[in-house]
C-alpha positions as CSV (number, residue, x, y, z in Angstrom):
1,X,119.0,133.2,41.9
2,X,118.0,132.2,45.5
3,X,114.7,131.3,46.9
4,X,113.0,130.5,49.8
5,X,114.8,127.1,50.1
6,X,117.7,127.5,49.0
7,X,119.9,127.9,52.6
8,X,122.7,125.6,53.5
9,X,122.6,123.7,50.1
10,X,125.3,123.2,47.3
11,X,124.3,123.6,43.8
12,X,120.4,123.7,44.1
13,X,120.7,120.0,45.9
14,X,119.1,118.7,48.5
15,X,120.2,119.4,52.5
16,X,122.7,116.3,53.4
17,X,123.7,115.8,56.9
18,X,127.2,114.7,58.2
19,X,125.7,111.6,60.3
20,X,124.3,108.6,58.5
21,X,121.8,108.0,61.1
22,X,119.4,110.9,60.2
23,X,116.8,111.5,62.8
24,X,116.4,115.2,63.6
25,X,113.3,115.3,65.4
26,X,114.0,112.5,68.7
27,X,114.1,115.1,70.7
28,X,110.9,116.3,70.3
29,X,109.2,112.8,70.5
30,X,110.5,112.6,73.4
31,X,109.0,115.8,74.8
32,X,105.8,115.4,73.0
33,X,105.5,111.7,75.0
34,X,106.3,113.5,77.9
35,X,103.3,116.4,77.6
36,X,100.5,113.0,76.0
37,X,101.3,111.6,79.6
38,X,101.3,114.2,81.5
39,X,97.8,115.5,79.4
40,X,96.5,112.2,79.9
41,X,97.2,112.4,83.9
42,X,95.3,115.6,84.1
43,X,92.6,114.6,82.5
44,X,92.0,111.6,84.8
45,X,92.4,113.9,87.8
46,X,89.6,116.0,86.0
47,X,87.6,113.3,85.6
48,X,87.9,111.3,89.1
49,X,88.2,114.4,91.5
50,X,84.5,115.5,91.4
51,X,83.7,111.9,92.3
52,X,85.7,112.3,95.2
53,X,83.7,115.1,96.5
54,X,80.3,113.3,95.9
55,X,79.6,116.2,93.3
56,X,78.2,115.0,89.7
57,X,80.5,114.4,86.9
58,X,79.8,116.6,84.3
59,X,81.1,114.1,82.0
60,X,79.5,111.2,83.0
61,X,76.6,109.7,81.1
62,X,73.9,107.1,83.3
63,X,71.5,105.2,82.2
64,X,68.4,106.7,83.5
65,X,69.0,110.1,81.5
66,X,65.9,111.2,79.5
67,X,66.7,110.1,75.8
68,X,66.9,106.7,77.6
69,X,63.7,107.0,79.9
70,X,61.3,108.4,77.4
71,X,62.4,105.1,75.0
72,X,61.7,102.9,77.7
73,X,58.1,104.3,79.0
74,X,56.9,104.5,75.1
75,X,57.8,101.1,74.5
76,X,56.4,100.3,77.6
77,X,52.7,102.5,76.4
78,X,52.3,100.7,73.4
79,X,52.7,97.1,75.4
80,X,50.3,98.3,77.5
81,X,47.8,98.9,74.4
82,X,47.8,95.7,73.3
């Protein structure tokens, strides 16, 4: 009876290949480096290029944002109280 896995094997047994060095997939770590690099170059483009224009990053974070204001002025209330 044949299954699912059952193509190019002898007997049931496992796949063997002809070449002792068995690494079937180098090729595609090598293409998969290729597209990290290149993602990684876009992404700083993305991020840098608005700079560049003097437009706001949509991205970036600073340190006057409102979580970080409304901290400081009711700390600064309740020193005031005292």
């Amino acid at each position: 009876m044949k299954g699912w896995f059952d193509a190019f094997r002898s007997d049931g047994g496992p796949t063997l290949y002809a070449y002792s060095n068995r690494t079937p997939v180098t090729g595609d770590v090598q293409m998969v480096a290729v597209c990290v690099v290149f993602f990684a170059i876009f992404l700083a483009f993305l991020l840098i290029f608005p700079g560049v224009r003097k437009e706001s990053n949509p991205f970036s974070t600073h340190y006057n944002d409102t979580p970080h204001r409304t901290f400081y002025l009711s700390r600064k209330q309740v020193a005031t109280k005292r």
